[in-house]
Backbone bond lengths (Angstrom), bond angles and torsions (degrees), N, CA, C in turn:
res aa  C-N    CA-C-N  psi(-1)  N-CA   C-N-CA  omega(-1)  CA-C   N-CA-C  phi
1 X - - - 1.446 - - 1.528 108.50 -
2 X 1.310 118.32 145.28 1.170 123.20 -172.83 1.603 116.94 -111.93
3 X 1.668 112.30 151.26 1.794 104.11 -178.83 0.919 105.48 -72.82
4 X 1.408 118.22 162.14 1.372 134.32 154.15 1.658 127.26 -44.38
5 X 1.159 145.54 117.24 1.401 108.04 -168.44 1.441 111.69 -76.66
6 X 1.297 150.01 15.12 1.166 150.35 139.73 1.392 121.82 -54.78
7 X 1.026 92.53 -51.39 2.110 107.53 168.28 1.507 107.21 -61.34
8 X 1.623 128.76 -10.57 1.294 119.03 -168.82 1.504 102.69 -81.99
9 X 1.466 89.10 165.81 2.136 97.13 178.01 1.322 67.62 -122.89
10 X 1.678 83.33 162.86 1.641 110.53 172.61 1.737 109.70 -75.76
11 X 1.139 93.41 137.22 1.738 109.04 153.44 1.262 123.36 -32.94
12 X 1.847 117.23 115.47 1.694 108.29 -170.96 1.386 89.41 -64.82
13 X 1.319 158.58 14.07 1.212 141.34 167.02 1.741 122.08 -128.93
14 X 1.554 92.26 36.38 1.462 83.62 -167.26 1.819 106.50 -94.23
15 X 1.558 105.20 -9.58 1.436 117.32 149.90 1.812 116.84 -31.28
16 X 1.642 107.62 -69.03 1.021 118.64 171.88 1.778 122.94 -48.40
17 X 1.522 99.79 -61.46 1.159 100.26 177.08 1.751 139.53 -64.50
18 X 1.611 87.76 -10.83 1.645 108.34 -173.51 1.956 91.81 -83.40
19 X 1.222 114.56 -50.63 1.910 115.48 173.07 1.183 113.32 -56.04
20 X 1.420 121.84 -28.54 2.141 122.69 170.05 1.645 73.16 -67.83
21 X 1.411 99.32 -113.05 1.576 87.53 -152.79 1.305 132.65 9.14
22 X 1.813 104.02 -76.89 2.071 108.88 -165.78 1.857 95.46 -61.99
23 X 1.498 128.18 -11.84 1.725 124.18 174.90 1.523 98.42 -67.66
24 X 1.084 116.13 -75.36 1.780 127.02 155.73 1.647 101.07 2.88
25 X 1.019 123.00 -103.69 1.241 162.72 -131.11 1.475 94.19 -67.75
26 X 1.820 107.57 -58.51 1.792 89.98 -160.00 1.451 88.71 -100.67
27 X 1.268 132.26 13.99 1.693 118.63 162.53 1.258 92.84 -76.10
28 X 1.529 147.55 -26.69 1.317 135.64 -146.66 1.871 92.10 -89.01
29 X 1.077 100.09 -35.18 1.582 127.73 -170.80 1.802 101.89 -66.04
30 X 1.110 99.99 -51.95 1.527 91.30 -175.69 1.686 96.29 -91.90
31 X 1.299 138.86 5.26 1.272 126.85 -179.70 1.721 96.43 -75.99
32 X 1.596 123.32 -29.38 1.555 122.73 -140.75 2.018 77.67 -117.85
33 X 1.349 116.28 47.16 1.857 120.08 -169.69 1.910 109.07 26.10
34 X 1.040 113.63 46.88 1.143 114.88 165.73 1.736 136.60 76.96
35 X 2.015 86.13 5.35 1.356 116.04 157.20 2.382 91.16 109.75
36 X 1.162 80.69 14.63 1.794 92.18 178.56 1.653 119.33 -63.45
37 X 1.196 113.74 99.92 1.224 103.59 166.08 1.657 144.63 -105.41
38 X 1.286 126.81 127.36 1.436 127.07 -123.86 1.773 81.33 -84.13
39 X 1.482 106.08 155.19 1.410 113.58 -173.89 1.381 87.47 -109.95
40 X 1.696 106.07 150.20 1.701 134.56 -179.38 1.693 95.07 -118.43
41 X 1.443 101.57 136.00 1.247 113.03 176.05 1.709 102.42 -126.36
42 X 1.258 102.93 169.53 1.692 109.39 -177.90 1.826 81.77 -100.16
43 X 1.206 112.98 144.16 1.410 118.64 159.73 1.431 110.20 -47.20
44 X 1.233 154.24 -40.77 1.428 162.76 -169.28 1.497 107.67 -43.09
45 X 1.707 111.24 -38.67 1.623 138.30 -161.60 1.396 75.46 -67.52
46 X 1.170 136.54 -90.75 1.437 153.96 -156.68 1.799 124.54 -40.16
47 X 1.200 102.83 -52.91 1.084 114.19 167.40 1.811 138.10 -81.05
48 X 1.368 108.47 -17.63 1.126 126.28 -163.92 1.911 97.91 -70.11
49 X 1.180 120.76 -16.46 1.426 117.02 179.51 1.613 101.84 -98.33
50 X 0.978 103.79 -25.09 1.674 110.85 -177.44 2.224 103.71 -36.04
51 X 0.943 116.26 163.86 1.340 141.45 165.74 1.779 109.21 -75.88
52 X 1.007 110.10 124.88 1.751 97.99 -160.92 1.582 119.03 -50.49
53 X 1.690 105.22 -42.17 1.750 95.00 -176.42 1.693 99.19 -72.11
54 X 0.963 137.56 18.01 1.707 117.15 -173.94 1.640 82.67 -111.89
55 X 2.000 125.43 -39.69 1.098 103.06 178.77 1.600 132.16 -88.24
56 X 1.189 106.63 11.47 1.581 132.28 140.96 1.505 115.26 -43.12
57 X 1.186 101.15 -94.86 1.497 112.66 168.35 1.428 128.38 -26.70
58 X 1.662 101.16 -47.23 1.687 99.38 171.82 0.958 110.66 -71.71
59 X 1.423 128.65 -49.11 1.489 127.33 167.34 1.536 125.69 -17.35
60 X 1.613 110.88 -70.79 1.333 147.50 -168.11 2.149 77.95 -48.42
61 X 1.772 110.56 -79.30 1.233 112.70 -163.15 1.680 129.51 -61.23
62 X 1.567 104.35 3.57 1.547 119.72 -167.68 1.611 89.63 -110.73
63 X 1.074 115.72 -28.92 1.421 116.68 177.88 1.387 97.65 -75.44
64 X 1.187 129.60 -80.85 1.109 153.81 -156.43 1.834 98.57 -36.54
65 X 1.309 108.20 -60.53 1.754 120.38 -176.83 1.573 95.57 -80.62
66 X 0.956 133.94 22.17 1.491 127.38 173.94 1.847 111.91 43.10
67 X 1.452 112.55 44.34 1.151 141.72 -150.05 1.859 91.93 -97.95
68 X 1.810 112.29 95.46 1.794 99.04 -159.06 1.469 97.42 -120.42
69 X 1.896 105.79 -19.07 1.996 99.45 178.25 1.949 76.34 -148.24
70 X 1.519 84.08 157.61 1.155 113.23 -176.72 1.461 108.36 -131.61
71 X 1.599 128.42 116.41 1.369 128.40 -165.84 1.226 102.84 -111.03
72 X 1.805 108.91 126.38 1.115 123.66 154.58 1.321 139.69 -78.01
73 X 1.386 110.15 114.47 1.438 113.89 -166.91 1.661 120.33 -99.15
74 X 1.540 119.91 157.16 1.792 111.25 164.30 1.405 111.10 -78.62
75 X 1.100 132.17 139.61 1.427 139.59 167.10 1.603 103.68 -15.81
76 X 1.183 136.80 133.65 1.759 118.00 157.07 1.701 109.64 -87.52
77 X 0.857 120.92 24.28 1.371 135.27 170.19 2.210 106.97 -85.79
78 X 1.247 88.94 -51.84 1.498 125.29 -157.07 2.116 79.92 -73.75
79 X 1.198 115.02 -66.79 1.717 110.75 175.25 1.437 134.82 -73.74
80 X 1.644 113.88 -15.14 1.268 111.84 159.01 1.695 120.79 -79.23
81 X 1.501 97.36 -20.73 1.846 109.35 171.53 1.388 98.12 -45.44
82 X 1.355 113.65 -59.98 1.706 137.23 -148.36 1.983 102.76 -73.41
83 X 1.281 98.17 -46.67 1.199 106.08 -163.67 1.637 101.27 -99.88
84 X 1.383 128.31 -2.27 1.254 137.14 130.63 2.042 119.64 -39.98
85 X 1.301 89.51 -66.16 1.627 109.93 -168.61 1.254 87.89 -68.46
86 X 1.129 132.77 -79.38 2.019 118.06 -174.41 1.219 117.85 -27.49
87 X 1.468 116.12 -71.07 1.569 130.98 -167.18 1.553 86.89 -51.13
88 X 1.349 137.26 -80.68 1.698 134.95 172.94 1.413 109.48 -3.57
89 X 1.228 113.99 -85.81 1.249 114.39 -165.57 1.993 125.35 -72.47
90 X 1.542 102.75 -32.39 1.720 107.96 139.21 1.023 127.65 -24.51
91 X 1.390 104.78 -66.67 1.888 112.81 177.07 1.580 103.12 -53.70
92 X 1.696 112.29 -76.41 1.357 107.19 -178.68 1.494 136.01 -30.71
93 X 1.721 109.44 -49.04 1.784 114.14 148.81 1.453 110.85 -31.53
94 X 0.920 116.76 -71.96 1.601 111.08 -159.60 1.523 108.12 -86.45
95 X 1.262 139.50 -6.81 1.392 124.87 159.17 1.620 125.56 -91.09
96 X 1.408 103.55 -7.59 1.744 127.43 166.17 1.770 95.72 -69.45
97 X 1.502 133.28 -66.45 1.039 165.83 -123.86 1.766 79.45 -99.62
98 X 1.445 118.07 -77.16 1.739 109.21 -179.05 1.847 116.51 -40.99
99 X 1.524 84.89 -39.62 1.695 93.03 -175.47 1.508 136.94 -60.17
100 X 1.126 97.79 -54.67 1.213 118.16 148.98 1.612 139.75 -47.64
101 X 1.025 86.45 -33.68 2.059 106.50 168.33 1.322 104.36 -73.96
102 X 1.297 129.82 -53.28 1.698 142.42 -164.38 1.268 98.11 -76.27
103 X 1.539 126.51 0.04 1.118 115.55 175.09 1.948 121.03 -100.39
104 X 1.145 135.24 112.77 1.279 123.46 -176.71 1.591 93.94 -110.27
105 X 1.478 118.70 116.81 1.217 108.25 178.00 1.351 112.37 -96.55
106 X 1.026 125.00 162.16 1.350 159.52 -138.38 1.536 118.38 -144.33
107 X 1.443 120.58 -27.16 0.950 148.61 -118.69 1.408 145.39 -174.31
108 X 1.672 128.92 83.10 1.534 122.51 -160.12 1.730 107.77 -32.08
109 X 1.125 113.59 -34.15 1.772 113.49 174.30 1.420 123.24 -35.43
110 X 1.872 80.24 -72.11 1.577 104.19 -178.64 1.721 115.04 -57.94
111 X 1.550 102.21 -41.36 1.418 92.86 171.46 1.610 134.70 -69.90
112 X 1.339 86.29 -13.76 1.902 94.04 161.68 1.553 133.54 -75.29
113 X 1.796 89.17 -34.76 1.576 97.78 179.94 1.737 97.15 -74.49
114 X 1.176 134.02 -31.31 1.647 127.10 -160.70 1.636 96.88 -93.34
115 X 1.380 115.22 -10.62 1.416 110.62 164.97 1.594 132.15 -74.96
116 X 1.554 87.08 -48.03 1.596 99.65 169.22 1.034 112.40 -81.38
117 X 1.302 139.62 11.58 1.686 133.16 155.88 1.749 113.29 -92.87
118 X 1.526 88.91 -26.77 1.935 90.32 167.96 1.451 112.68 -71.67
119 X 1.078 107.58 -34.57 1.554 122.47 175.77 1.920 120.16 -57.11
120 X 1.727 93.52 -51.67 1.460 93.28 -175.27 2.000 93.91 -77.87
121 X 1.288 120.47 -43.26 1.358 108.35 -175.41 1.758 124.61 -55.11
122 X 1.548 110.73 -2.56 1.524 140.11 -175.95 1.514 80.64 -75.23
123 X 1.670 112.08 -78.27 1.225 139.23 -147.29 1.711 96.89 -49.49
124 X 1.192 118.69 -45.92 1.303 125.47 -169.63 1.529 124.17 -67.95
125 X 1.692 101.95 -27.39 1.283 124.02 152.95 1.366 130.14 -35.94
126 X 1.569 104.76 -57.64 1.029 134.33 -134.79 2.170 82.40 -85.54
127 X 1.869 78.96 -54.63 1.718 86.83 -173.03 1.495 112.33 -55.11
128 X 1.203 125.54 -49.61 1.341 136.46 177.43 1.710 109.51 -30.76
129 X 1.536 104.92 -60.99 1.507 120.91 -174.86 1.824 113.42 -58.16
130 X 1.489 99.39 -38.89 1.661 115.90 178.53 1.886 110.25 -57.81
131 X 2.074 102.14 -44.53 1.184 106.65 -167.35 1.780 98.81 -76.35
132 X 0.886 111.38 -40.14 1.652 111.38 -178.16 1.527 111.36 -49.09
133 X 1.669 108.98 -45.43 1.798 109.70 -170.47 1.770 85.57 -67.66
134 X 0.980 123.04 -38.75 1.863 109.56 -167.56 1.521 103.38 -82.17
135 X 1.381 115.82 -4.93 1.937 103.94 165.43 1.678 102.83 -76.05
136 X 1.205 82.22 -52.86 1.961 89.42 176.01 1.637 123.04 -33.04
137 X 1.706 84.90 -56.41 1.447 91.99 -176.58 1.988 131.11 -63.65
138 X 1.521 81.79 -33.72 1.523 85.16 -179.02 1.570 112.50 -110.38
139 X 1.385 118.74 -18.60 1.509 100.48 -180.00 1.874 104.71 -107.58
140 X 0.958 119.91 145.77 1.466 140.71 -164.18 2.137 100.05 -70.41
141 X 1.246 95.05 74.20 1.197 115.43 -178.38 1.418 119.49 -148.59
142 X 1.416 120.97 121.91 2.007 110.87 -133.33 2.044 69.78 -97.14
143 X 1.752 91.63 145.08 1.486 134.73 -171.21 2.109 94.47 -54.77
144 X 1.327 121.90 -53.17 1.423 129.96 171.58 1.186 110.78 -23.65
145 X 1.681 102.39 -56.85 1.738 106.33 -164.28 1.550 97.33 -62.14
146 X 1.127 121.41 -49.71 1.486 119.82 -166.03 1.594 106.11 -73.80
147 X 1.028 167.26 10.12 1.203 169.78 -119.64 1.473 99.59 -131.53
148 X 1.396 107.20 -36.77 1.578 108.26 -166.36 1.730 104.59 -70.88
149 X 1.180 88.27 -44.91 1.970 92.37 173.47 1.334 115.97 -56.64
150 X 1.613 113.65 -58.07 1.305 98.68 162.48 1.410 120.13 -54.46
151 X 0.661 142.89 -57.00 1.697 137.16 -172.95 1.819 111.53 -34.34
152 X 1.586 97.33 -52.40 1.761 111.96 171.63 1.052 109.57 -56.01
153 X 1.656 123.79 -41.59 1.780 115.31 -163.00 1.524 88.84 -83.70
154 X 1.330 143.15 -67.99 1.652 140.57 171.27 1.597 101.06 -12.87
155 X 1.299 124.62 -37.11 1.631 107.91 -160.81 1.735 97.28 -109.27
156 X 1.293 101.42 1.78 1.649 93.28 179.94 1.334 102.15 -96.07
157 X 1.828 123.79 -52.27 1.460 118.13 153.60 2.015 121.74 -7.86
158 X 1.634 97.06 -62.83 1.152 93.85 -176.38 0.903 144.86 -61.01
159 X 1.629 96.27 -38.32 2.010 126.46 153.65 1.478 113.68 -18.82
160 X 1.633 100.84 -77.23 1.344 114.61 178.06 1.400 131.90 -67.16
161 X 1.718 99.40 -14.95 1.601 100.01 177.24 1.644 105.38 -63.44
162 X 1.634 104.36 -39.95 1.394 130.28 -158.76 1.661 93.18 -50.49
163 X 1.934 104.42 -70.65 1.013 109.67 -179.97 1.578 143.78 -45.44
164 X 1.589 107.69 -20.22 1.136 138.57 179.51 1.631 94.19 -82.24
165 X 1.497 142.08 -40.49 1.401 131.15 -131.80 2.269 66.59 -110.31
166 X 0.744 130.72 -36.33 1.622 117.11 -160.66 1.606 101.27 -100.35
167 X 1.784 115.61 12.06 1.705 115.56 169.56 1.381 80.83 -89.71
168 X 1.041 146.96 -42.85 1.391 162.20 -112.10 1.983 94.13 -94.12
169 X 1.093 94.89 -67.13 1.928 109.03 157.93 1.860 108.08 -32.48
170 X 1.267 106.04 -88.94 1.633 98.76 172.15 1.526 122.22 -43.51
171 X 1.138 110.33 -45.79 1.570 110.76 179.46 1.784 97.75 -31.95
172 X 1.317 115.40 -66.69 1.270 124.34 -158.31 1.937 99.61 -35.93
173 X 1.173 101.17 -66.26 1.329 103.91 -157.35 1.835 115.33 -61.72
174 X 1.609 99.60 1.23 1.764 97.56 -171.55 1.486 102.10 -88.38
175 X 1.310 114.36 -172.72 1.417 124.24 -140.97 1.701 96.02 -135.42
């Protein structure tokens, strides 16, 4: 017979499994530049402030190269920064998150070292959520789309707070 899924408790690893996922998810996100799409202009945009013989000239050379949209791009300087700083702190989530697991303490030590890895894998959360509001902010990618990540990193925080508040129980009894 099977539970109810209302009657279910969470998975002692659904901490873990909830950080695969949001790893999943915003590598897929920064694979597609962060959901950026490059703007096409008619040459006309460009030139129309120009001084007339220079917009002559552009004319003459947009004609000439059969020159009909012109795409505006973000720096790739400006998205490997970004998609630098994610992938960084991704990794750090999930090797805080391994660390901490491999740890069974035994030991006020051990329970410090598996604390401060719940702690820095918090921290990484935290950074992750910070770097996303500054993709939002500066590259031309509407705040909605990204919401969903935040929403995932908010419930992974909690995961681990959770997990952190019931090490907290054993702690008591070590030596």
């Amino acid at each position: 017979m099977s539970v109810l899924a209302k009657d279910r408790s969470l998975s002692k690893l659904e901490f873990y499994m909830n950080a695969r996922r949001i790893q999943l998810q915003i590598l897929h996100l920064i694979s597609r530049n962060f959901g950026i799409k490059p703007k096409a202009r008619e040459p006309d945009f460009y030139i129309r402030k120009m001084e007339e013989n220079d917009r002559e000239i552009m004319a003459e050379l947009f004609s000439r190269y059969d020159i009909t949209r012109i795409v505006e791009d973000y720096p790739d300087w400006m998205i490997e920064m970004f998609r630098k700083r994610v992938t960084d702190h991704l990794q750090s989530m999930l090797d805080n998150i391994t660390h901490a697991y491999t740890i069974w303490a035994t030991n006020l030590a051990e329970a410090d070292d598996r604390r401060l890895a719940q702690d820095r894998a918090i921290s990484a959360c935290e950074m992750l959520k910070q770097d996303i509001e500054l993709v939002a902010d500066v590259l031309p990618v509407k705040a909605d789309k990204l919401l969903r990540y935040i929403d995932a990193l908010n419930r992974e925080i909690a995961l681990l707070k959770g997990w952190r508040k019931s090490d907290n129980k054993r702690r008591k009894t070590l030596k």
